[in-house]
C-alpha positions in Angstrom: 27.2 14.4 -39.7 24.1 12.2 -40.6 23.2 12.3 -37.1 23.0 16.5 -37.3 21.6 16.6 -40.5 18.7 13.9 -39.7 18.1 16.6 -36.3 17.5 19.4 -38.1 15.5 17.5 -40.4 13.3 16.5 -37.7 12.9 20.2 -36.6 12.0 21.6 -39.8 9.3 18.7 -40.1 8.2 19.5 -36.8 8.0 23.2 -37.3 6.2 22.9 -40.5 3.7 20.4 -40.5 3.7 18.7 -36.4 0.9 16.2 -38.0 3.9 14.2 -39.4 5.1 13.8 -36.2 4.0 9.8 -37.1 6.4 8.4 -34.0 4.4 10.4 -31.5 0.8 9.9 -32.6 0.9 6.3 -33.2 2.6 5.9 -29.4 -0.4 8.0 -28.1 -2.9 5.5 -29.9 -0.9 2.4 -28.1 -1.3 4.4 -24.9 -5.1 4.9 -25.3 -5.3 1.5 -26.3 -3.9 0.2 -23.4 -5.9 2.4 -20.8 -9.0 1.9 -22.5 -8.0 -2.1 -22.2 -7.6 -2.0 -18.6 -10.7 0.5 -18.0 -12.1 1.5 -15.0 -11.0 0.4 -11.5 -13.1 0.4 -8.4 -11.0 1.2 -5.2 -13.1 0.7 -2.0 -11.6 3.0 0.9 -13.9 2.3 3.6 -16.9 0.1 3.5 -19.5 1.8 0.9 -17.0 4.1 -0.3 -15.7 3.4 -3.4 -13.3 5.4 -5.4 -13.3 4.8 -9.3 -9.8 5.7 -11.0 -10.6 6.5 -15.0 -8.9 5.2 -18.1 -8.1 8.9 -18.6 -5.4 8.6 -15.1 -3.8 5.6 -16.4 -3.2 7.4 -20.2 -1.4 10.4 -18.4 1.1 7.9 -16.4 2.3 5.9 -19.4 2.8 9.3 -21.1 4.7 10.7 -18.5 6.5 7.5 -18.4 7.4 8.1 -22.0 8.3 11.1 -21.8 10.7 10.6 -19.2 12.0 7.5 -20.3 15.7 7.4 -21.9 15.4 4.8 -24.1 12.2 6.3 -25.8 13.9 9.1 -27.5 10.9 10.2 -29.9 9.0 11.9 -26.6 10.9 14.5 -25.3 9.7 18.5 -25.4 8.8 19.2 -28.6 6.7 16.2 -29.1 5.2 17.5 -25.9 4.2 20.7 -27.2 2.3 19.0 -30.3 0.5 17.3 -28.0 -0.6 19.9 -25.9 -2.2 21.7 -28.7 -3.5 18.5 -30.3 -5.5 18.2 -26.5 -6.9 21.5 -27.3 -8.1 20.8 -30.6 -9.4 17.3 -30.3 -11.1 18.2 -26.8 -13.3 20.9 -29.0 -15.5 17.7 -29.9 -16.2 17.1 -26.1 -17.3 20.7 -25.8 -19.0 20.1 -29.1 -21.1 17.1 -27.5 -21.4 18.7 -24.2 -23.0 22.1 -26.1 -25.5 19.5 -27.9 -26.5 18.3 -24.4 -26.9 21.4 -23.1 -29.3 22.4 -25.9 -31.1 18.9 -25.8 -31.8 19.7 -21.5 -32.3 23.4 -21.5 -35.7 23.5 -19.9 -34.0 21.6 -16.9 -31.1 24.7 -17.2 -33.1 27.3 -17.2 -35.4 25.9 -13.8 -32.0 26.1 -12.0 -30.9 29.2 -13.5 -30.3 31.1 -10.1 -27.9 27.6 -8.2 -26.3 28.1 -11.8 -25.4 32.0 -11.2 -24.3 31.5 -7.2 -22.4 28.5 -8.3 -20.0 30.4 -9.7 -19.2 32.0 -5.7 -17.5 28.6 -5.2 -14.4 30.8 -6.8 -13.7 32.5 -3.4 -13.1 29.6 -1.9 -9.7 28.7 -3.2 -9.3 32.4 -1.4 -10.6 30.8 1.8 -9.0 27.9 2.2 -5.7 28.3 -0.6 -4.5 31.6 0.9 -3.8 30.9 4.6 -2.0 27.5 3.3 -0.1 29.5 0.6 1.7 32.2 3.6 1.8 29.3 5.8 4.5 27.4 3.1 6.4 31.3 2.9 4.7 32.7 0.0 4.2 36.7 -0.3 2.5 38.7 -3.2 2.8 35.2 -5.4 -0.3 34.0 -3.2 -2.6 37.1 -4.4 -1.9 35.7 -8.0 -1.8 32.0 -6.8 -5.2 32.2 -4.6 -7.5 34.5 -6.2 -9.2 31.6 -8.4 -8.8 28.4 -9.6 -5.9 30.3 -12.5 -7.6 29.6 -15.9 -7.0 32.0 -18.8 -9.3 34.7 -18.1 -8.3 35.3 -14.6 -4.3 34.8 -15.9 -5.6 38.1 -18.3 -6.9 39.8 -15.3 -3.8 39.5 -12.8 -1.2 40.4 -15.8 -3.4 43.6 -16.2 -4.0 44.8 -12.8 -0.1 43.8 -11.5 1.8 43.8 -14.6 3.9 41.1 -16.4 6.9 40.7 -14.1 5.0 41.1 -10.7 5.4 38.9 -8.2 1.2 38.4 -8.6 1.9 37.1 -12.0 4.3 34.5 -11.3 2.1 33.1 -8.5 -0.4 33.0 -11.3 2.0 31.6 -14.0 3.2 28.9 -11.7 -0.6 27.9 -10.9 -1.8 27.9 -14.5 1.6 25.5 -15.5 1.0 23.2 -12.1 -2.8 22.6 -12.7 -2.3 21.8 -16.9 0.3 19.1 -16.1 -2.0 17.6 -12.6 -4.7 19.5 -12.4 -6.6 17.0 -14.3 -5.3 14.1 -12.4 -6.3 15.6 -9.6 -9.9 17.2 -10.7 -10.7 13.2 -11.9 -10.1 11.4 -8.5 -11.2 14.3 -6.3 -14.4 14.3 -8.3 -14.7 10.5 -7.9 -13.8 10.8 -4.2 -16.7 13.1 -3.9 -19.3 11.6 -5.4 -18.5 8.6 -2.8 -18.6 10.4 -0.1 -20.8 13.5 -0.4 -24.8 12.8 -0.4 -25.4 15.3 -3.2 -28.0 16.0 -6.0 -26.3 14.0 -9.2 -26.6 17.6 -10.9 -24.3 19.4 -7.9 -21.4 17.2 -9.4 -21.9 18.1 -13.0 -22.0 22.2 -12.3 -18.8 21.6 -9.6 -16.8 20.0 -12.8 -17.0 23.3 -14.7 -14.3 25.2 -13.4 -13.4 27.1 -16.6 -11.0 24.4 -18.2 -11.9 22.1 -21.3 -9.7 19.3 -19.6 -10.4 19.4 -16.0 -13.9 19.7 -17.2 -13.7 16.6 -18.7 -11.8 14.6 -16.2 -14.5 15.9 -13.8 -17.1 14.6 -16.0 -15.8 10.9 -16.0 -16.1 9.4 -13.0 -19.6 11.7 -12.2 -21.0 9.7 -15.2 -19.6 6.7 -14.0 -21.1 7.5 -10.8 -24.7 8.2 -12.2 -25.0 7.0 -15.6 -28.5 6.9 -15.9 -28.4 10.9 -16.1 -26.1 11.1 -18.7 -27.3 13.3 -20.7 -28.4 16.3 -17.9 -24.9 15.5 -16.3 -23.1 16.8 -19.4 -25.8 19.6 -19.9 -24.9 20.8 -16.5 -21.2 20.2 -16.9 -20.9 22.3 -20.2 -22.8 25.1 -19.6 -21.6 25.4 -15.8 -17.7 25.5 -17.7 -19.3 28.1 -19.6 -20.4 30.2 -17.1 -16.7 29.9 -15.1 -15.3 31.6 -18.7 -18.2 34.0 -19.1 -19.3 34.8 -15.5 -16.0 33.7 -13.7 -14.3 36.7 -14.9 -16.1 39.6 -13.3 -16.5 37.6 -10.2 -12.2 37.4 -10.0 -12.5 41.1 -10.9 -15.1 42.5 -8.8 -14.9 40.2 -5.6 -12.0 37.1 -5.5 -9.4 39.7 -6.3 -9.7 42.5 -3.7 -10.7 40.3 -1.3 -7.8 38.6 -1.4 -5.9 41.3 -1.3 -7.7 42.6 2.4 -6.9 38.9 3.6 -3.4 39.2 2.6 -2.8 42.5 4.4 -4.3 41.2 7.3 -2.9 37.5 7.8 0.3 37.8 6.4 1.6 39.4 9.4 0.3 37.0 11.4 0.8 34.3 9.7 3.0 34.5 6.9 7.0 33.1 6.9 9.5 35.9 7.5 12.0 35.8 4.7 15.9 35.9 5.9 16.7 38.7 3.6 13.8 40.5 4.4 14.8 44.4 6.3 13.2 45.6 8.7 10.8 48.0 8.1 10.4 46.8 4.1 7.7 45.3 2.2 7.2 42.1 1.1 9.9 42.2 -1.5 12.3 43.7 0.4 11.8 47.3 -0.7 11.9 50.0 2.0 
């Protein structure tokens, strides 16, 4: 009976006031503590190519460790959803500082207004390369929703309103959204680290391909880029914040206008060539089995 009644305790101090949540935020700052103790590692991969994994990689791990941990019974769902929206709030000071940088460098913004605008093309390519791979793996309709962009909120807006809440384009949108918040930055951090290894770029190409329309994978981008060039700090973040802004701003009408309905014509015509027949699919139906 204690047992119960100290539960629903819990849940009703979780439900009103998540800040008191004490167990959860003083485990964070051990975590934090411990990656920002261990700090950045140099990997070289081949000879000159070095790979540098961020405190930030190591912070996700022992959280997912946590989480998934029995004996650490304090971390389990709930606790994960205060700290989702904790990210969101406290990552408003990185936009903050990245807003303050853009206004300190906007002379340098404004000369490279027009590689700022076509930057924001680099959305088709998930369309280009994500879509054949997507009906190669068996996927129908679900890759329209999965391929059309990278899956931030405003194209998640876009897709529900053109194909409608239980469409088979919104799940493949749904599922993308979920799969890059819980990797997306792990993966955004070392592919941007990896590139900057490998690819003989401007220092300013890395900081406008880190705004992809999310605060987080913005900032895990923007990590190992400074790390890479830290004597351009402060036009790396310029670039970084106001290219995220444009992917919110811009991104939109690009999904709308292009990304969308060109995926669509690619669908029509590779999935017949390319795409995995479904068992249960009849002959003669669409892709989800209607006639």
């Amino acid at each position: 009976m204690k047992h119960i009644y100290r539960e629903k305790t819990d849940k009703r101090i979780l439900k009103k006031n998540p800040w008191k949540n004490y167990k959860l935020h003083i485990t964070i700052l051990f975590l934090v503590i411990i990656a920002e103790s261990i700090g950045p590692i140099e990997i070289e991969l081949l000879e000159g190519v070095e790979v540098s994994i961020m405190p930030l990689l190591y912070s996700m791990v022992l959280g997912l460790v946590c989480y998934l941990a029995k004996p650490i019974n304090w971390i389990k769902r709930k606790q994960a959803r205060i700290a989702e929206g904790a990210m969101m709030l406290f990552i408003g000071i990185l936009i903050a500082k990245l807003a303050v940088s853009s206004g300190q460098s906007i002379h340098l913004i404004f000369e490279m207004g027009p590689a700022l605008m076509l930057q924001e093309l680099g959305h088709l390519a998930t369309i280009l390369i994500a879509l054949p791979v997507a009906l190669l793996l068996g996927f129908k309709r679900e890759a329209i929703g999965m391929t059309n962009s990278i899956g931030r909120e405003p194209e998640v807006g876009v897709v529900v309103d053109k194909y409608g809440f239980n469409s088979p384009e919104a799940r493949g949108i749904f599922a993308l959204f979920i799969i890059g918040t819980i990797i997306g930055t792990v993966f955004i951090s070392f592919l941007a680290s990896l590139s900057t290894s490998l690819l003989p770029l401007h220092p300013f190409a890395f900081a406008m391909a880190s705004g992809v329309g999310s605060a987080s994978m913005n900032a895990a981008a923007l990590g190992p880029t400074l790390a890479a060039f830290p004597a351009l700090e402060t036009q790396i973040e310029a670039f970084a914040g106001f290219s995220n802004l444009l992917s919110f701003s811009v991104g939109i009408y690009i999904v709308i206008f292009l990304a969308l309905p060109l995926t669509e014509k690619m669908y029509y015509k590779l999935e017949p060539k390319i795409g995995r027949r479904s068992s249960s699919k009849k002959e003669g139906g669409d892709d989800d089995g209607n006639e």
